[in-house]
KEDOKE-631983 format. One record per atom (N, C-alpha, C): residue in one letter; z, x, y. Coordinates in steps of 0.02 Angstrom, whole numbers, plus 50000, padded with zeros to 5 digits. Example, Ala and Ser with C-alpha at 12.3 -4.5 7.8 and 13.67 -1.06 7.14 Angstrom:
2
A503905066049716 A503905061549775 A503905066049835 S503545064249888 S503575068449947 S503945064550002 
This chain:
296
X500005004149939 X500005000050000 X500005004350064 X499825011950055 X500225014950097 X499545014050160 X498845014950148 X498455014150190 X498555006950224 X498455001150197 X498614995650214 X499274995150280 X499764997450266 X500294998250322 X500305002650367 X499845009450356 X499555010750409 X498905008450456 X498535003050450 X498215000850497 X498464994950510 X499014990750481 X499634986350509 X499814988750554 X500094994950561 X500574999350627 X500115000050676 X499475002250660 X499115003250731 X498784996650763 X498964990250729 X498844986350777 X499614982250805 X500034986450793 X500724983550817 X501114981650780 X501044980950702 X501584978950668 X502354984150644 X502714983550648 X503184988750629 X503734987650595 X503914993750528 X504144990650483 X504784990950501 X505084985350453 X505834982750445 X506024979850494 X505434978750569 X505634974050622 X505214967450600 X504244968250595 X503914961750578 X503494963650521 X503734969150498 X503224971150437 X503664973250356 X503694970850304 X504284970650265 X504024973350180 X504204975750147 X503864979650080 X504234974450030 X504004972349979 X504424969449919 X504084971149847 X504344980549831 X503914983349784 X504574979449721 X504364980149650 X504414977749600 X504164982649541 X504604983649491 X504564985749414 X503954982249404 X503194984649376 X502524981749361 X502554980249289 X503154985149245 X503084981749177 X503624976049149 X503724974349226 X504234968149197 X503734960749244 X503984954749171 X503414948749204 X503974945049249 X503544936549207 X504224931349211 X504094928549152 X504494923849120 X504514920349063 X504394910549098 X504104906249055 X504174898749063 X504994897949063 X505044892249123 X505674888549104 X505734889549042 X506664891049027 X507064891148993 X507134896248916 X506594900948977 X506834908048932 X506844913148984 X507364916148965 X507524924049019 X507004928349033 X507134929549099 X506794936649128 X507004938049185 X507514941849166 X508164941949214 X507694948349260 X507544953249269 X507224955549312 X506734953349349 X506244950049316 X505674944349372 X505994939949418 X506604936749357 X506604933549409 X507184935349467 X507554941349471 X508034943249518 X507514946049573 X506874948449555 X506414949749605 X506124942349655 X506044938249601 X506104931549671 X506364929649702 X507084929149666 X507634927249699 X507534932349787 X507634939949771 X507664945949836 X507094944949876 X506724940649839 X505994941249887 X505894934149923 X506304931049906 X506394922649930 X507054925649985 X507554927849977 X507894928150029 X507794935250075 X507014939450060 X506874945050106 X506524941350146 X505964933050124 X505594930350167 X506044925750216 X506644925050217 X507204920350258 X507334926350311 X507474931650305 X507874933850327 X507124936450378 X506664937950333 X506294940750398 X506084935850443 X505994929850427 X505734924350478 X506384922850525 X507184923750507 X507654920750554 X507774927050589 X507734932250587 X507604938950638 X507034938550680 X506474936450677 X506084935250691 X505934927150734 X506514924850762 X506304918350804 X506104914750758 X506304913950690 X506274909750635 X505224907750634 X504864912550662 X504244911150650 X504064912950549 X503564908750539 X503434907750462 X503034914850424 X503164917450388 X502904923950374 X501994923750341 X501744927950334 X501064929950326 X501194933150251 X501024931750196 X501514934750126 X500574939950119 X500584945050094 X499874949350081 X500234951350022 X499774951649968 X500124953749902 X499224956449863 X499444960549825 X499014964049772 X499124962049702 X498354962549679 X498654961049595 X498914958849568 X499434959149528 X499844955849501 X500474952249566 X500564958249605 X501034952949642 X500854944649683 X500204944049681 X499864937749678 X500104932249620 X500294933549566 X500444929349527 X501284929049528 X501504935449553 X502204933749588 X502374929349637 X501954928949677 X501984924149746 X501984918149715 X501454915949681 X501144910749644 X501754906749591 X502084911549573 X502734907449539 X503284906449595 X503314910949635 X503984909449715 X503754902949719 X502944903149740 X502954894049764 X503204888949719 X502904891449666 X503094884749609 X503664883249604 X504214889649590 X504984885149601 X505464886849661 X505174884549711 X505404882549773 X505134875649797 X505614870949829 X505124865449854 X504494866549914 X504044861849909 X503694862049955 X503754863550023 X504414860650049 X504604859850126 X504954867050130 X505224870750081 X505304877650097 X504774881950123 X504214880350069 X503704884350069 X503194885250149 X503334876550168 X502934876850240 X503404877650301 X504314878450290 X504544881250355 X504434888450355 X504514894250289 X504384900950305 X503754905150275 X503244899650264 X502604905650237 X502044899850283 X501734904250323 X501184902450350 X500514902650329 X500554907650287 X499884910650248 X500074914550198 X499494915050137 X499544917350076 X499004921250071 X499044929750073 X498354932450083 X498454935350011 X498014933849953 X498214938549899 X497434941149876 X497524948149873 X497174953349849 X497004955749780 X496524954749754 X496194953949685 X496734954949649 X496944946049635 X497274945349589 X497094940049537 X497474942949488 X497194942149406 X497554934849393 X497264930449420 X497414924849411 X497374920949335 X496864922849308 X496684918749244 X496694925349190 X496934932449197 X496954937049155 X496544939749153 X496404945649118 X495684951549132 X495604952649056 X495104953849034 X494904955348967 X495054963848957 X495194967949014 X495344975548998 X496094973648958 X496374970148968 X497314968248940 X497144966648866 X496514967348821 X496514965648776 X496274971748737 X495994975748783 X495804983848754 X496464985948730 X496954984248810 X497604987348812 X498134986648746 X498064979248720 X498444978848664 X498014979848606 X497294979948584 X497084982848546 X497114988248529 X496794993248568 X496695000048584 X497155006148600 X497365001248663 X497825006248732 X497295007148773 X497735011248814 X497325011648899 X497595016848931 X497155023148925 X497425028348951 X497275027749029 X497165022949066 X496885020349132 X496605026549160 X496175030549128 X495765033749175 X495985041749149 X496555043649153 X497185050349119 X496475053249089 X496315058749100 X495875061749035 X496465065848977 X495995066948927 X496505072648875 X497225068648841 X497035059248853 X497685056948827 X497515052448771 X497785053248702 X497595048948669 X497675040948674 X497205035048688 X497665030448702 X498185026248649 X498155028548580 X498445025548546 X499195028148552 X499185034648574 X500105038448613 X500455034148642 X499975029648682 X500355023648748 X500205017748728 X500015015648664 X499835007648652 X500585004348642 X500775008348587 X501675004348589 X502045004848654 X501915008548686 X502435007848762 X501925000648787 X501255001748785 X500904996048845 X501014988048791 X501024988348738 X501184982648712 X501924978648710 X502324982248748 X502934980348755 X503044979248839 X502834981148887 X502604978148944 X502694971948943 X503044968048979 X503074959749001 X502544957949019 X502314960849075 X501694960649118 X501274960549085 X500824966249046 X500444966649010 X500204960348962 X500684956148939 X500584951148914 X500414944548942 X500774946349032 X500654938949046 X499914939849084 X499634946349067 X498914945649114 X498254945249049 X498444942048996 X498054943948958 X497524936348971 X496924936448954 X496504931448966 X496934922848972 X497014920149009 X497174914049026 X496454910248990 X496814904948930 X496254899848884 X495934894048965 X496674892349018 X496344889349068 X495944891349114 X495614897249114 X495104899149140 X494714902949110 X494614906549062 X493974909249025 X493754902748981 X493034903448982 X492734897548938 X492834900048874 X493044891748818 X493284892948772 X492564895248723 X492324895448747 X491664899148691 X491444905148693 X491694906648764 X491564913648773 X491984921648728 X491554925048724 X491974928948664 X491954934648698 X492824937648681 X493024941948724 X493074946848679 X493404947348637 X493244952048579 X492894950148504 X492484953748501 X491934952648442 X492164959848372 X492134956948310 X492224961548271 X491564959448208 X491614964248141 X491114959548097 X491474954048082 X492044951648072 X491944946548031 X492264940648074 X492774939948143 X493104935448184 X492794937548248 X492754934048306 X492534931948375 X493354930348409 X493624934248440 X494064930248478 X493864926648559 X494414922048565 X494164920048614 X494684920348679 X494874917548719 X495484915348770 X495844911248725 X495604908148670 X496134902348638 X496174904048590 X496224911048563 X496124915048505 X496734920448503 X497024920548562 X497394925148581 X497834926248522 X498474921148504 X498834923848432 X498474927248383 X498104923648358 X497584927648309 X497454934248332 X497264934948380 X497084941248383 X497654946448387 X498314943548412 X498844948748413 X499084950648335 X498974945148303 X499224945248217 X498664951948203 X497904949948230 X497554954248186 X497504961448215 X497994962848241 X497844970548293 X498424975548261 X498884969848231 X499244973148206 X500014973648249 X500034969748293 X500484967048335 X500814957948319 X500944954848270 X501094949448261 X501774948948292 X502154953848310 X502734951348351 X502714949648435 X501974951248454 X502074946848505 X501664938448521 X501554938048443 X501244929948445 X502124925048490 X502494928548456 X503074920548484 X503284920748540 X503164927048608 X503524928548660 X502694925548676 X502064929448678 X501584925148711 X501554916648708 X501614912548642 X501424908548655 X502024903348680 X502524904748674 X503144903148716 X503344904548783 X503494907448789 X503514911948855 X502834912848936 X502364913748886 X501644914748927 X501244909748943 X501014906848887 X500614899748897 X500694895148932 X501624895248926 X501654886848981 X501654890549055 X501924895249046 X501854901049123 X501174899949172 X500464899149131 X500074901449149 X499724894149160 X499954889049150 X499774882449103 X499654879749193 X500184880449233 X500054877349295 X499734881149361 X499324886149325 X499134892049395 X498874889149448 X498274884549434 X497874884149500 X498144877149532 X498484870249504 X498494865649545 X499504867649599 X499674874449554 X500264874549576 X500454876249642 X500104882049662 X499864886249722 X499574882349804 X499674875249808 X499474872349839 X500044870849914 X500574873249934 X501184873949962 X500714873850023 X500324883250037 X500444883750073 X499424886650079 X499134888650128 X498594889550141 X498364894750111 X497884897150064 X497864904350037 X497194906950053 X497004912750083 X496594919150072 X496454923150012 X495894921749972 X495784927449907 X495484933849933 X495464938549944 X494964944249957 X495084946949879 X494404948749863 X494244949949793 X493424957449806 X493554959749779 X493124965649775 X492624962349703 X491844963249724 X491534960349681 X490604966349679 X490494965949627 X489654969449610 X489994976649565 X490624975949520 X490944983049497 X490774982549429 X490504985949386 X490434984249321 X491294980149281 X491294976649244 X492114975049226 X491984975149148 X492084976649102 X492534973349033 X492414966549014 X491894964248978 X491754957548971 X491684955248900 X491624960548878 X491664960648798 X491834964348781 X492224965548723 X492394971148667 X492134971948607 X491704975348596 X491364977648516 X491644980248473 X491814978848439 X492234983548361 X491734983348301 X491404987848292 X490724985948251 X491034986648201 X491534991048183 X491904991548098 X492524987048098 X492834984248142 X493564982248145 X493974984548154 X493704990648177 X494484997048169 X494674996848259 X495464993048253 X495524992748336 X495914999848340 X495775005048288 X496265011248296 X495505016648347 X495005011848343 X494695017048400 X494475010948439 X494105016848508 X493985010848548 X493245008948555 X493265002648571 X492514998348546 X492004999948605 X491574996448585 X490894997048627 X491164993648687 X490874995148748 X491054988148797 X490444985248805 X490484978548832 X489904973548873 X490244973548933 X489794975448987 X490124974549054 X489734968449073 X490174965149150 X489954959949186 X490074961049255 X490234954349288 X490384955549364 X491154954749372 X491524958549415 X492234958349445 X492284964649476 X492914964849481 X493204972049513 X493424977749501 X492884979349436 X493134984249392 X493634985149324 X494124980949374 X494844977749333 X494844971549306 X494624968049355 X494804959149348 X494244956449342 X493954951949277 X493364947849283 X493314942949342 X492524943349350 X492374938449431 X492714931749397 X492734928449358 X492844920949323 X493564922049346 X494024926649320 X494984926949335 X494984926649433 X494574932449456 X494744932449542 X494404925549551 X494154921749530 X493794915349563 X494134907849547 X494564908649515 X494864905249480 X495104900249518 X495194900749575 X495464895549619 X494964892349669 X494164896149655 X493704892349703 X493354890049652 X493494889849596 X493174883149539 X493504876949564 X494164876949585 X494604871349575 X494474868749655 X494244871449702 X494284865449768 X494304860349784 X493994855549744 X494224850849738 X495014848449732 X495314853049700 X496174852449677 X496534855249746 X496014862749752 X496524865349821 X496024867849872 X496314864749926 X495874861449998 X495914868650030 X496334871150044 X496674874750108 X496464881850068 X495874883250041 X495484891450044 X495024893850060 X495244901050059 X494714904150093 X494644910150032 X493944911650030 X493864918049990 X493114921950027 X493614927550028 X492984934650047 X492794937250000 X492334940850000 X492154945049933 X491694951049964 X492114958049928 X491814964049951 X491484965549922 X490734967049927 X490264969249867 X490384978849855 X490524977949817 X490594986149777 X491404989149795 X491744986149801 X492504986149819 X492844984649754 X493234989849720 X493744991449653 X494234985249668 X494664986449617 X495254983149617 X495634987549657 X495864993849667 X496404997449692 X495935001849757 X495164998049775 X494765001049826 X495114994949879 X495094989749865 X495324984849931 X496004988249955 X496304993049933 X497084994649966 X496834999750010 X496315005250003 X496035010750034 X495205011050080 X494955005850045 X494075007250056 X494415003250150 X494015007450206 X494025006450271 X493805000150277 X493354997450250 X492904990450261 X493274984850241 X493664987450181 X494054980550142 X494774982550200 X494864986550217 X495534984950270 X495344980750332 X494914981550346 X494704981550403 X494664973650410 X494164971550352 X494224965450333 X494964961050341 X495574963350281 X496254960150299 X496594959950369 X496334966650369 X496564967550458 X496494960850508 X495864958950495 X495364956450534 X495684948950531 X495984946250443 X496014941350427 X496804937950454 X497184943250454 X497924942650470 X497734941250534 X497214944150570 X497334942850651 X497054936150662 X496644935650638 X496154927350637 X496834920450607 X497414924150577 X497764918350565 X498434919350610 X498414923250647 X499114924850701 X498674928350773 X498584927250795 X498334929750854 X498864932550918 X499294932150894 X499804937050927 X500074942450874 X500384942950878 X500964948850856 X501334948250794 X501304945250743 X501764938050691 X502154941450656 X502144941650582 X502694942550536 X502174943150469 X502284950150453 X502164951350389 X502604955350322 X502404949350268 X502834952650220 X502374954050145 X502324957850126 X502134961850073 X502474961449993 X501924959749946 X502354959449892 X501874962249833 
C-alpha cells in the first residue's frame, strides 16, 4: 500500500489524522455464522471501531473505506454484519481493488499443486501443506455462485472439476480434510456475496487484458506435478468472471461503478502510476474537499 499512501499525502491526506491503515494476518479468513474465527473476526470487530473513531475525530464525516484483494471481501462481510443505518452514518464509499469476489482458479493450483508465487529455485510441493492450511486460501477458492457450473476448472483423464465440484476435488488431491471446514464454514460464507454488499455505494477498479489461470491440465492425474495451464482474461491473479462479479448482478446492486485498467496486474493497481492516478482521481470525484480515508 505503500505507493498508494504516498500519492494520498501529496494531495493532502495525512496519516493517523484523515488517512488510517487496517493491515491483517492474510492467512487467516472468516468462518459462516456459528463457527469460530476468532482472528477474522477480532479484525472486524478493530476495523469497525477504527472506522468510528476515525469519522468522530474527524467532525463525525463518513469514511471513504479503499481496500485490496482480499481485504475487499473483508469489507464485504463488515457490511453484512452490521446494520444498514451503521453502514450509511460512517462509510460514504466503498472503493475495492481487484478483489476476488467469486474466487480465482490459481487457489486451486494452490491446493493441488502449491504455489511458489513467483520464488524461483522453490519446490512448490515444500509449501503446499503450509498453503493448504491457510483460512484464506480456502475461502478464495472458486465461488459455485459465480463461475459457470459447466465450466471446467480443472481437467484430468478421467474427472472434470468444476466450481460445484470443489469437495471432490479436495478428496481427490489428496486433501479430504478440508471437504468439512470448506463446505461448512465457506459455502454459506460465500452464499450471500453480491446481493449483501448493497449498504453502501461501491467502486470496483479491476486490472484487466493479463493472461489469468483458467484451466488446469493434468494430462496423467498426477497433482504431485504441475499441470498445463489454459489462460483467459483477468488480472493475472483473479479471473475477469470473479472481478466482475458484481456488474453481472446490477440489476440487484444499483449504486456501481467499475473501471478497468487494461494491462494492470493484481498487485500493479497498488504501484502502476496510471492505476493510482486513476484511484486518486476517484477518491477526489467522491469528496471534493479534503475527507477521510481508511484502508483495509
Amino acid at each position: 500500500m505503500e505507493p498508494l499512501v504516498k500519492v494520498l499525502e501529496e494531495v493532502g491526506y495525512r496519516d493517523s489524522e484523515n488517512l488510517f491503515g487496517a493491515p491483517y494476518d492474510f492467512r487467516y479468513g472468516l468462518a459462516a455464522d456459528g463457527h469460530p474465527s476468532h482472528v477474522g473476526s477480532k479484525f472486524l470487530e478493530d476495523l469497525k471501531e477504527l472506522i468510528e473513531s476515525a469519522s468522530n475525530s474527524n467532525g463525525g464525516k463518513p469514511v471513504i473505506l479503499v481496500s485490496h484483494s482480499l481485504g475487499g471481501l473483508y469489507v464485504q462481510q463488515l457490511l453484512v454484519r452490521n446494520p444498514k443505518s451503521w453502514s450509511q452514518k460512517y462509510i460514504k464509499h466503498f472503493i475495492a481493488l481487484a478483489t476476488t469476489w467469486g474466487g480465482t482458479v490459481m487457489q486451486m493450483l494452490t491446493f493441488a499443486s502449491g504455489n511458489t508465487l513467483g520464488v524461483p529455485l522453490v519446490n512448490p510441493l515444500l509449501v503446499r501443506e503450509e498453503q493448504r492450511s491457510s483460512e484464506s486460501n480456502m475461502w478464495l477458492l472458486p465461488s459455485p455462485k459465480v463461475f459457470n457450473t459447466k465450466s471446467p476448472l480443472v481437467v484430468t483423464p478421467n474427472v472434470t472439476y468444476s466450481a460445484h465440484d470443489i469437495p471432490e476435488f479436495l478428496k481427490d488431491i489428496g486433501f479430504p480434510e478440508g471437504v468439512l471446514p470448506y463446505t461448512s464454514r465457506i459455502l454459506p460464507l460465500v452464499d450471500n456475496l453480491v446481493t449483501s454488499t448493497d449498504q453502501v455505494p461501491i467502486t470496483c477498479v479491476i486490472g484487466c487484458g493479463v493472461k489469468t489461470p483458467e484451466t488446469l491440465l493434468y494430462a496423467d492425474g498426477d497433482f504431485d506435478k504441475l499441470p498445463e495451464i489454459v489462460y483467459g482474461d483477468g488480472d493475472g491473479t483473479v479471473n475477469m468472471v470473479s472481478l466482475l462479479s458484481f456488474e453481472s448482478n446490477k440489476s440487484t446492486y444499483q449504486h456501481l461503478k467499475v473501471i478497468k485498467l487494461q494491462g494492470v496486474s493484481h498487485t500493479g493497481l497498488l504501484k502502476d502510476e496510471i492505476a493510482l492516478e486513476k484511484i486518486v482521481e476517484e477518491i477526489s470525484f467522491i469528496n471534493s474537499d479534503i475527507s477521510l480515508v481508511s484502508k483495509a
